[in-house]
Residue, then its C-alpha position, 0 to 999 in steps of 0.5 A: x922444733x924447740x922443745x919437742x923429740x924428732x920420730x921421724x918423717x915420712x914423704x918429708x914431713x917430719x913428726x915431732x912429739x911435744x914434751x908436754x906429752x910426758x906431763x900425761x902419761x906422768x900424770x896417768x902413772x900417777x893417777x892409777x898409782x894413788x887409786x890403787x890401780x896395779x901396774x898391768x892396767x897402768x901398762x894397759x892405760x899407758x898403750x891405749x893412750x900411745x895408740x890413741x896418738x898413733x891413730x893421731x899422728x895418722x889423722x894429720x897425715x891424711x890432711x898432709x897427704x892430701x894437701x900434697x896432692x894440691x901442692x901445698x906441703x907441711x911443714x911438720x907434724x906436731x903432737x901435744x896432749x890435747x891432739x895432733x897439729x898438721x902445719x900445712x904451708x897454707x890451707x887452699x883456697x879451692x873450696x872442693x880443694x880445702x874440703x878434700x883436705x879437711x875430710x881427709x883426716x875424719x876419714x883415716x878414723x873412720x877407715x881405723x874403726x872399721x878395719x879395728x871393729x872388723x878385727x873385733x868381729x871376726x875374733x868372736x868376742x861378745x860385746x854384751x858379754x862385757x859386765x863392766x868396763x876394764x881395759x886389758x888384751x881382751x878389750x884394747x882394740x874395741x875401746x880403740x876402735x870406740x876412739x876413733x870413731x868418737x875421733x872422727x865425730x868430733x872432729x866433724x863439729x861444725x866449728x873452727x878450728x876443728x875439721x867440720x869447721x873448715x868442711x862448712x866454710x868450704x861448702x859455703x864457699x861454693x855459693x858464697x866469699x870465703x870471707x863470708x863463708x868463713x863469717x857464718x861458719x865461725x858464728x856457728x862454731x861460737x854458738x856451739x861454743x857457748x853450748x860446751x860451756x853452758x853444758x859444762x858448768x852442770x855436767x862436765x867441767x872439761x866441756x867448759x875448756x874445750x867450749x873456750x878453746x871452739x871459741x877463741x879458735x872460730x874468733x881468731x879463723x875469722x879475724x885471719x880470713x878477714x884481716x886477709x881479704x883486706x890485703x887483696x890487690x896490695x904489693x909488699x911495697x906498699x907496706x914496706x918499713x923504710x926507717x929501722x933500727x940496725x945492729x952490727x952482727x959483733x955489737x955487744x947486746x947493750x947496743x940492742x938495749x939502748x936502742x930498744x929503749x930509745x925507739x918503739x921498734x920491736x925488731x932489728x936488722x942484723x947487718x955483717x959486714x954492711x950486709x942484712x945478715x938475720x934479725x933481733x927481736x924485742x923477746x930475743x933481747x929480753x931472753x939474751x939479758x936473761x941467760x947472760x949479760x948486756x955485754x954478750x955479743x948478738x951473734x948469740x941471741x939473734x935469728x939468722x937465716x930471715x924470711x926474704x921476700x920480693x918487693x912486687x910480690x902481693x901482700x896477701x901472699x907475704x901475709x900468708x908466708x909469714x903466718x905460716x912459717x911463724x915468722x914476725x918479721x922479713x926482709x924485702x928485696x928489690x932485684x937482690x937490692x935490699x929495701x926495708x922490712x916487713x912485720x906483721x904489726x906493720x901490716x895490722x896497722x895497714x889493715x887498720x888505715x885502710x879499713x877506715x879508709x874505706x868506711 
């Protein structure tokens, strides 16, 4: 992953760390540094913050685990300052399935805070003994052990896209469709958001942010899901891209350019040797201009190794695939017979034609 310091893997789910993460502890160090704050408690404020994130990393490997069980594997794990993001290949659709995976990681907080309160309890140390909060030795795994706690209950928010948004979609979805279900669950969500706002402009600035970041991630769930069901009962080919715009594997990028400006198409097939070999996008252009000149040639700014996907297979599904791999565009295949492409902007527009067709 771009940008990001490989940890390691376990059950082949690999764990990636974000260089943003640096920009917090940087800004900790600083932080203490201006206030006087002598350089133990920095280390002690440094290790609180790396265990924090370590019980992170173990949050996400419960909805990874558990999704395994189901046979829906993930593709890695990511983490970034504001948390940990599990990139599960699809969330399952099994309404008691999608609860089990959703609770899984409030659960490993729980178990963290009873395991670390245990510790605490059996040490003998004395909680009401404590005149003023200072973060040391002494203190280190109750304050964790707080963490989680506070971890597992937020998370537990009825709201997308948190875990207690996809609790409540999932037991909605006995009763009722997932369409439905995840419609009520993204307006709760919402409202709570515009409680995190409205709290946050006479209390807490940050709740004003993490209200916006509730809101637009309930919004974006529900469009998801929607824009999902629409696709039921249709095949890839009947969203196939016949007519596109193709470029030689050897071309210098000027070709690209030219063509970009002579058409509204916003991905290229890369042919080699008369064959679809990788795909140019409209942004792996603009970057190729950026770090060079129109006359480099496109084998060093395209994307090889395409997204392939059969002709029959259900466009709901290829939706999916692509969502989850972060793919814009794939190639589709007829009995290894090259048809067209697949984009998801063709596929909006899909939604959009047969969404008022059916009005």
């Amino acid at each position: 992953m771009k940008f990001s310091l490989y940890l390691g893997k376990y059950k082949g789910i690999k764990v990636f760390i974000h260089w943003t993460f640096s920009l917090l502890l940087l800004w900790i160090i600083i932080a203490n540094t201006r206030s006087g704050v002598d350089i133990g408690d920095t280390g002690w404020s440094l290790l609180f913050i790396l265990s924090i994130f370590f019980c992170v990393i173990l949050h996400e490997f419960g909805h990874a685990l558990t999704a395994q069980k189901y046979g829906i594997q993930t593709k890695d794990i990511i983490l970034l300052p504001i948390g940990g993001l599990a990139r599960l290949e699809k969330l399952p659709e099994d309404p008691k399935q999608e609860l089990n995976v959703a609770l899984a990681g409030p659960l490993v907080n729980i178990v963290l805070f009873l395991l670390l309160g245990f510790v605490v309890y059996i040490s003998g140390f004395d909680v009401e003994a404590i005149e003023e909060p200072h973060l040391d030795g002494s203190t280190i795994l109750l304050y964790l052990a707080s963490a989680n706690l506070f971890l597992a209950l937020f998370n537990l928010l009825p709201a997308f896209p948190m875990d207690g948004g996809r609790v409540l979609r999932a037991l909605l979805s006995i009763r009722m469709s997932r369409v439905e279900a995840t419609q009520i669950a993204g307006g709760i969500g919402q409202v709570l958001a515009i409680g995190f706002v409205f709290l946050g402009l006479f209390y807490n600035p940050i709740l004003v942010l993490i209200g916006i970041f509730v809101f637009l991630g309930a919004q974006a769930e529900v469009n998801h899901i929607r824009q999902s069901s629409f696709l039921k009962g249709y095949l890839v080919g009947d969203a196939l891209m016949k007519k596109f715009p193709i470029v030689a594997f050897d071309a210098p990028l000027k070709k690209a350019v030219e063509k970009l400006l002579d058409s509204q198409a916003t991905h290229f097939v890369v042919v080699k040797n008369d064959e679809p070999f990788g795909t140019l996008s409209r942004d792996e252009i603009i970057k190729g201009l950026g770090d060079g000149d129109d006359s480099i040639e496109i084998e060093k700014v395209f994307s090889p190794g395409p997204l392939k996907l059969d002709l029959h297979m259900p466009l709901e599904e290829a939706f999916k695939r692509m969502a989850a791999e972060n793919r814009k565009v794939a190639l589709v295949y007829e009995d290894n017979l090259f048809m067209g492409i697949l984009d998801q902007e063709n596929i909006a527009e899909f939604i959009m034609v047969k969404n008022a067709l059916n009005k």
